[in-house]
C-alpha positions as CSV (number, residue, x, y, z in Angstrom):
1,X,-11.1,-20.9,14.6
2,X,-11.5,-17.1,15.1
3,X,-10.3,-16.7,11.2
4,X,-12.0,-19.1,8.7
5,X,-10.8,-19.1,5.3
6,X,-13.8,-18.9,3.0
7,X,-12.8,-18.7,-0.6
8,X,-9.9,-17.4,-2.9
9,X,-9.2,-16.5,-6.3
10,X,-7.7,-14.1,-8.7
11,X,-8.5,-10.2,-9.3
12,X,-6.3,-10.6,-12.6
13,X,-3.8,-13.0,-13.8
14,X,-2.7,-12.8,-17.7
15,X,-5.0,-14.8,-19.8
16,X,-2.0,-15.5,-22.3
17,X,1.2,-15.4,-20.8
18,X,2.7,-17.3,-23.5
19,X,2.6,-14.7,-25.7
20,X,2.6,-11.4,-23.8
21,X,4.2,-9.9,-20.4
22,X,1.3,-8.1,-18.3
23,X,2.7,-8.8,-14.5
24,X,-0.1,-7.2,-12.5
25,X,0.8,-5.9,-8.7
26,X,-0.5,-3.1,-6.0
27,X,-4.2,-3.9,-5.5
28,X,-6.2,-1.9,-3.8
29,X,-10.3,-2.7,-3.8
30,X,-13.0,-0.1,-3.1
31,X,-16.8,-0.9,-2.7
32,X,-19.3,0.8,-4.5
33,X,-22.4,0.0,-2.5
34,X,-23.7,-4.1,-2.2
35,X,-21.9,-6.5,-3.7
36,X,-20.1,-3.9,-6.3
37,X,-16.5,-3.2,-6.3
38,X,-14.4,-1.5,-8.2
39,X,-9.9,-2.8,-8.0
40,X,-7.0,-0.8,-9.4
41,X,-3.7,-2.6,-9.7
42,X,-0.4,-1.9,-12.2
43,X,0.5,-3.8,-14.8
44,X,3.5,-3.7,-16.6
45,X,5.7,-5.8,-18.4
46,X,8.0,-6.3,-15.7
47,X,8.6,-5.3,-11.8
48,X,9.5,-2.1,-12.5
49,X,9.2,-1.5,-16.4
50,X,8.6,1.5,-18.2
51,X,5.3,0.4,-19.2
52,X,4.2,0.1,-15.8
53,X,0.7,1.6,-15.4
54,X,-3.0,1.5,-13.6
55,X,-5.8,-0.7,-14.5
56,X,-9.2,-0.7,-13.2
57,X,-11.9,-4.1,-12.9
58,X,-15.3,-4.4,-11.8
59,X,-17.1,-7.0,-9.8
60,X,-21.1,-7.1,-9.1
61,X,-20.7,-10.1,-6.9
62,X,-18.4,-8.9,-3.7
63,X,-15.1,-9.5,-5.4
64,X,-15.7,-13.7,-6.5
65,X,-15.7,-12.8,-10.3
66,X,-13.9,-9.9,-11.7
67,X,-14.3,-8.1,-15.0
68,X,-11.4,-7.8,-18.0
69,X,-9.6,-4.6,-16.6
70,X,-9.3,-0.9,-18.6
71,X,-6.5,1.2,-18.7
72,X,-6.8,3.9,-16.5
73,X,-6.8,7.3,-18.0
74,X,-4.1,8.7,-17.2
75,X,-3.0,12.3,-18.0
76,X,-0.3,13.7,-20.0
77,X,2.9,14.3,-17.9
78,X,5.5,17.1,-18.5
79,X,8.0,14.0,-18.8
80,X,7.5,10.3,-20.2
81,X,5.9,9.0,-17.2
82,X,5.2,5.6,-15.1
83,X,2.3,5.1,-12.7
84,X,0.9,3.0,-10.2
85,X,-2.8,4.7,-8.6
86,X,-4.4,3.6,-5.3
87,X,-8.2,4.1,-5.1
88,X,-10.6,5.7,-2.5
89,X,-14.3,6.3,-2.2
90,X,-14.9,9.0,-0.1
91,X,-18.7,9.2,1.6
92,X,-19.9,11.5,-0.8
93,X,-19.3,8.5,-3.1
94,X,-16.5,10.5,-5.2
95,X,-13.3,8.2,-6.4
96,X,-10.3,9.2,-5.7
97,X,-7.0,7.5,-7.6
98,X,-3.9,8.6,-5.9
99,X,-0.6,7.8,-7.5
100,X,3.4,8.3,-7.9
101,X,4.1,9.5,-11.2
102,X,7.6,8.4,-11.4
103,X,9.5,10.0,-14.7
104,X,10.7,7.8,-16.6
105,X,13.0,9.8,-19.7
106,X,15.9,7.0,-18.9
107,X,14.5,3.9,-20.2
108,X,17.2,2.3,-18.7
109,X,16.6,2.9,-15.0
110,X,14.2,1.2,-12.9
111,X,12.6,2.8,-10.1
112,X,15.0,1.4,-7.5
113,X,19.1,1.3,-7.8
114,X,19.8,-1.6,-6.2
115,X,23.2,0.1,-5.9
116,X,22.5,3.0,-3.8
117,X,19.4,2.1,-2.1
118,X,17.9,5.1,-4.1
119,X,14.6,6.2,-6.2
120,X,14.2,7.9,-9.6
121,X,12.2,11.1,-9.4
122,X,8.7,11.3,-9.4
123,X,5.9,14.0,-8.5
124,X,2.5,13.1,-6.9
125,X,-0.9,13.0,-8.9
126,X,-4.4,12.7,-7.7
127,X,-7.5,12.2,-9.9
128,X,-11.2,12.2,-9.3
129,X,-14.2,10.2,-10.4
130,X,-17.8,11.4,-9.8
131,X,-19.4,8.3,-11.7
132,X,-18.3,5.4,-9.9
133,X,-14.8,5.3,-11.8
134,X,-16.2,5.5,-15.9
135,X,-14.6,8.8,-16.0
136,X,-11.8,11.1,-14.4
137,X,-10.5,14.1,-13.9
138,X,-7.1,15.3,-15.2
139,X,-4.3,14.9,-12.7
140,X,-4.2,17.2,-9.9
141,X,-0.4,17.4,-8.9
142,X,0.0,16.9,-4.8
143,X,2.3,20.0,-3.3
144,X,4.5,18.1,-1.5
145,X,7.0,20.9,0.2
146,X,9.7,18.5,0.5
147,X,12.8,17.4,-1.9
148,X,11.4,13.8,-3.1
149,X,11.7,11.7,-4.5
150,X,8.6,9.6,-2.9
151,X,7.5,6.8,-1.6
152,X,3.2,6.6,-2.2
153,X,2.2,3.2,-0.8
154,X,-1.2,3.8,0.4
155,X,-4.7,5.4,-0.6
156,X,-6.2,8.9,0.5
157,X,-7.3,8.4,3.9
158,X,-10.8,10.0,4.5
159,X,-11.5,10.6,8.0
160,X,-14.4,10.4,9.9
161,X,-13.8,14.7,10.9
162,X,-13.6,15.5,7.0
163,X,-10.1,15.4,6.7
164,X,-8.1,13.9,3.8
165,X,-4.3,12.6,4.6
166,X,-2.7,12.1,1.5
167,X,0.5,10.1,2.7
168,X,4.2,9.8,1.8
169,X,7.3,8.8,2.7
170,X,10.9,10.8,1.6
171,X,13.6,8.6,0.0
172,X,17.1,8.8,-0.7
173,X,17.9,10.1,-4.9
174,X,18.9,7.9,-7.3
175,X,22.5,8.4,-6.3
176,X,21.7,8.0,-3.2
177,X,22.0,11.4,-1.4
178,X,19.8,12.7,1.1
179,X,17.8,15.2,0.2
180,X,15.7,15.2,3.4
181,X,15.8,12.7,6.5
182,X,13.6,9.5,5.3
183,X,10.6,9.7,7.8
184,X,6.8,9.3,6.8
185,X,4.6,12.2,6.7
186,X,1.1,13.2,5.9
187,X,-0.1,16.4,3.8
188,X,-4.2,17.2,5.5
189,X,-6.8,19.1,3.7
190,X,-9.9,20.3,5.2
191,X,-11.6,21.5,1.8
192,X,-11.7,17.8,-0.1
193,X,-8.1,17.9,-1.7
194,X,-8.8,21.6,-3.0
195,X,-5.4,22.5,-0.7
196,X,-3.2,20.7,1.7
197,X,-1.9,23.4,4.0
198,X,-0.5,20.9,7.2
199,X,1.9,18.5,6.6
200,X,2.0,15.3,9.7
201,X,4.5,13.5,10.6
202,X,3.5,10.0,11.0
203,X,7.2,8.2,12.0
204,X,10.7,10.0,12.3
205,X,13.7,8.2,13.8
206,X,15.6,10.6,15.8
207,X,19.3,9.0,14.3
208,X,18.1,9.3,10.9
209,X,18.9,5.2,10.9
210,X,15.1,3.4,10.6
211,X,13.2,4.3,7.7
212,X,9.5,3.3,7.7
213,X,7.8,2.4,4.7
214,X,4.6,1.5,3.1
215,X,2.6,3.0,6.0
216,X,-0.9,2.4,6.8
217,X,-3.5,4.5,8.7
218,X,-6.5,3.8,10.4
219,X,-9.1,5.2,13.0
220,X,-9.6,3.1,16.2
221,X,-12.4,5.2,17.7
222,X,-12.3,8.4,20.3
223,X,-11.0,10.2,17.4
224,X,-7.3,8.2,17.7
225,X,-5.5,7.0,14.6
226,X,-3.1,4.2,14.4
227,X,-0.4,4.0,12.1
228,X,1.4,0.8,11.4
229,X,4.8,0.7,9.0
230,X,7.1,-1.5,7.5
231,X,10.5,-0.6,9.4
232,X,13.8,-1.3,8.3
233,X,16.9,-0.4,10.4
234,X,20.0,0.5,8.5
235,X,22.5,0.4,11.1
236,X,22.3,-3.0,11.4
237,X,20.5,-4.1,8.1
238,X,17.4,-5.8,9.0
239,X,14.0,-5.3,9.5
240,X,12.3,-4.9,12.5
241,X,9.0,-6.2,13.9
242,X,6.0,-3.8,12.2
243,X,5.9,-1.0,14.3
244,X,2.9,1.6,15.3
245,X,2.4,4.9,16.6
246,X,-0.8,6.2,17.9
247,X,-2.6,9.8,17.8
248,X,-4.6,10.6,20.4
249,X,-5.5,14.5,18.7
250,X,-5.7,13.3,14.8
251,X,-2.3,15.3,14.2
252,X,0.2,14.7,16.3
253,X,1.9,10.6,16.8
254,X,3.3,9.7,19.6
255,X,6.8,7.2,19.3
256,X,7.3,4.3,17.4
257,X,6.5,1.2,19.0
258,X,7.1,-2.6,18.2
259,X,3.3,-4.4,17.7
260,X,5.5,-7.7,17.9
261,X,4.5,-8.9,14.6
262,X,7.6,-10.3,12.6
263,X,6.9,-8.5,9.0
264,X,6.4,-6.0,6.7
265,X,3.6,-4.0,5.0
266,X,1.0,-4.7,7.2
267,X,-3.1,-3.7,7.0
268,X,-5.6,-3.8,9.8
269,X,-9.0,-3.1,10.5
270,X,-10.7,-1.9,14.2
271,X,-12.9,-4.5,15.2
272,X,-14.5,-2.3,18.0
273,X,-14.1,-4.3,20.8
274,X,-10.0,-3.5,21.6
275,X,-9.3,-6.0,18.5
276,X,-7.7,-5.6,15.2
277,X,-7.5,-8.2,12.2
278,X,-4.1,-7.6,10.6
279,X,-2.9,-8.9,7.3
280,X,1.0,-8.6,7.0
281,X,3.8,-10.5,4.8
282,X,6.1,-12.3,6.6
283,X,9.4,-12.2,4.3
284,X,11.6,-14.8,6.3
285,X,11.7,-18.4,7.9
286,X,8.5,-19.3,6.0
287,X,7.0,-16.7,4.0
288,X,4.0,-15.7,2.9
289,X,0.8,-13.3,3.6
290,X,-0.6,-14.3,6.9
291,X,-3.7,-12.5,8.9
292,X,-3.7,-12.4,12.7
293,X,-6.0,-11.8,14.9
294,X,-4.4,-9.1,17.9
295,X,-5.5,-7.4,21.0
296,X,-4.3,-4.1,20.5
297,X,-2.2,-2.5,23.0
298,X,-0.8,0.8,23.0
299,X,2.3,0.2,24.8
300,X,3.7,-2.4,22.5
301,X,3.7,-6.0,21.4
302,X,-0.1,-6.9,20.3
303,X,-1.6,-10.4,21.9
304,X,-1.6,-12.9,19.3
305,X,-5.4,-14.1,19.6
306,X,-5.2,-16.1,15.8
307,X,-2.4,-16.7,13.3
308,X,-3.6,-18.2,9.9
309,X,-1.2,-18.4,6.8
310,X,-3.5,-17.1,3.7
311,X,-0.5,-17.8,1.1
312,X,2.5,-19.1,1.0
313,X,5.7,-19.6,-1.5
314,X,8.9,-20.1,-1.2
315,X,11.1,-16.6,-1.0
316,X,12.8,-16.2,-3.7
317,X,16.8,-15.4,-3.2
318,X,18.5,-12.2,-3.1
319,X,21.7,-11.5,-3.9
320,X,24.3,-10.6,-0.7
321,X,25.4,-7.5,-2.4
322,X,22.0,-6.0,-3.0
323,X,20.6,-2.8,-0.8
324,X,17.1,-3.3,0.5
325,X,16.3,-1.8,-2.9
326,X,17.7,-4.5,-5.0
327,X,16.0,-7.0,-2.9
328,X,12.6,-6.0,-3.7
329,X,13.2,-7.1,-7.0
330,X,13.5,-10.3,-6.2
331,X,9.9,-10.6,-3.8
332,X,7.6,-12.9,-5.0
333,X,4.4,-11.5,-3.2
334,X,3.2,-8.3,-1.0
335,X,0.7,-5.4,-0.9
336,X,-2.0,-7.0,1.5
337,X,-5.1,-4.9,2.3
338,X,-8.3,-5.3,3.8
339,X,-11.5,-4.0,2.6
340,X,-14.4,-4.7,5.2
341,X,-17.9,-6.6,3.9
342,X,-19.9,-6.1,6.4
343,X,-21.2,-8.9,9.1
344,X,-17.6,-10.5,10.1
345,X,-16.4,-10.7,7.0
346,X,-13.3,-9.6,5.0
347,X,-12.0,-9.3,1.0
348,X,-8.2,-9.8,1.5
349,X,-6.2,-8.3,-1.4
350,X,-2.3,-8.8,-2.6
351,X,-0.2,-10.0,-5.3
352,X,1.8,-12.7,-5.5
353,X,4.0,-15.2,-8.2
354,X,2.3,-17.8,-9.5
355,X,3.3,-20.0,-12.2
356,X,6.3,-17.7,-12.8
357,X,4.2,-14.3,-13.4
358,X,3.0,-11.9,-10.8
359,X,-1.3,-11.7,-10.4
360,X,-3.4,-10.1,-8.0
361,X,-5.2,-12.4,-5.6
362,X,-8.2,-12.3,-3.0
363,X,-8.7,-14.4,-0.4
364,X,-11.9,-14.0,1.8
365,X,-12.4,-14.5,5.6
366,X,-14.3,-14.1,8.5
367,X,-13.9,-13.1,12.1
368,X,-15.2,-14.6,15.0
């Protein structure tokens, strides 16, 4: 098989469930050099409680054992505040924790109204680390020069030219105006997140009626990036297969296209030779986190080389009346990523529901 399953087990589950509410979701897994690696994820009481905040763990053995986690430190915000930090090492070795900092002075609002389809407000706050994640620096807010609030779904990308692109996507207000058309952008810095003077714009449906979310960006050699999103069409409620859209220049993306897969968040890696591994949930029929193994294709639909199902569950059940919104509260697993070990091999990250609480999970593979 061109994807073997090697091993699986948890980054963190709660040690005493039976007497406390830590649901952990969000992972995202750096490497620090060898076998070290350092995982962030958000813990909270709930989904989307109040509580809700970053935790870091350490593993000195490429991600089979992990650590008890620390509380990240995070800053003091100008309102009571909610987090949820995604990590990346640049070259230079520097961390880099990139979060939503979602304000949180009703305690009575989650971040999503499944009523409207809308967010609660939030800025943007980046922190760094110099020592491999024991310290950090105070929270640098992100300029965004857009109405938010915002969607931050994925980790500093670092490209191979120097660049930083911080990404986002604008969503509608908790009452569920439009503040700005829903589309995915990207603010770029040149000077290592000192300023973010461009602002990219990653996937924009001209009718305003697909939004794309929880975007992921990559580099597929010749100085080309791919961007693949979660893409929901409103006009007619449902989802469509993830979609891409390619730069051939590092700043401008071409139109959204169908890569033929049937889900949503999806992460990938360039395998080099016209391949990528993908890891994607797949939300309906039978659900779960599933990796494939595609020949990319820049005019659409991917070549299915290798399907295999890395977790599965039953879906849990949303109500009819719910928006998109409301139905995320009711998801029992997401969040995949890939972070790359070297010769073939792959740590596969997410969270998932497992004996009625919400862990983070690893799963590793290899390619053929």
């Amino acid at each position: 098989m061109p994807i073997q399953i090697l091993e699986t087990g948890p980054i963190y589950a709660n040690p005493k469930p039976h007497l406390r509410s830590r649901q952990a979701v969000f992972p995202t897994v750096v490497s620090l050099g060898g076998p070290a690696l350092l995982a962030s994820f958000t813990v909270g009481e709930a989904f989307e409680s109040v509580d809700m905040h970053t935790e870091l763990a350490r593993s000195t053995d490429g991600g089979r054992t992990w650590s008890d986690p620390v509380r990240f430190p995070q800053s003091r915000a100008p309102f009571p505040a909610s987090g949820s930090g995604r990590l990346t090492r640049t070259p230079a070795g520097e961390l880099l924790c990139y979060s939503p900092r979602f304000d949180r002075t009703d305690p009575d609002r989650s971040i999503g109204s499944a009523e409207t389809g809308g967010l609660i407000e939030c800025d943007v706050v980046l922190y760094r680390s110099a020592d491999e994640g024991a310290t950090w620096s105070e929270a640098e807010v992100v300029p965004i020069p857009l109405p938010g609030p915002f969607e931050i779904a994925t980790p500093i990308a670092v490209l191979a030219d120097g660049r930083w692109l911080a990404l986002f996507s604008t969503w509608r207000a908790w009452d569920g105006a439009r503040r700005t058309p829903e589309r995915t952008y990207a603010l770029a810095s040149s000077d290592g997140g000192r300023t973010w003077p461009d602002l990219l714009t990653l996937f924009a449906d001209p009718e305003d009626q697909i939004t794309y979310w929880e975007t992921r960006l990559i580099e597929i050699g010749d100085g080309r990036l791919l961007a693949i999103a979660w893409a929901h069409d409103h006009a007619h409620g449902r989802d469509l297969p993830n979609q891409f859209a390619v730069s051939a220049d590092g700043r401008t993306f071409g139109p959204a296209r169908s890569t033929g897969l049937p889900g949503q968040t999806c992460a990938a890696a360039w395998l080099g030779d016209g391949r990528l591994l993908c890891v994607y949930n797949h939300r309906h029929g039978d659900p779960g986190v599933r990796a494939a193994l595609v020949q990319f294709d820049a005019a659409g639909d991917w070549p299915v080389e290798d399907l295999t199902v890395l977790w599965g569950q039953p879906l849990g059940v949303a109500r009819a009346a719910d928006s998109v919104v409301g139905s995320m509260n009711h998801f029992r697993f997401g969040y995949p990523r890939l972070l790359d070990l070297g010769a073939g091999e792959f740590l596969v990250t997410f969270w998932c529901m497992e004996e009625a609480q919400l862990i983070c999970r690893w799963t590793r593979i290899r390619v053929a």
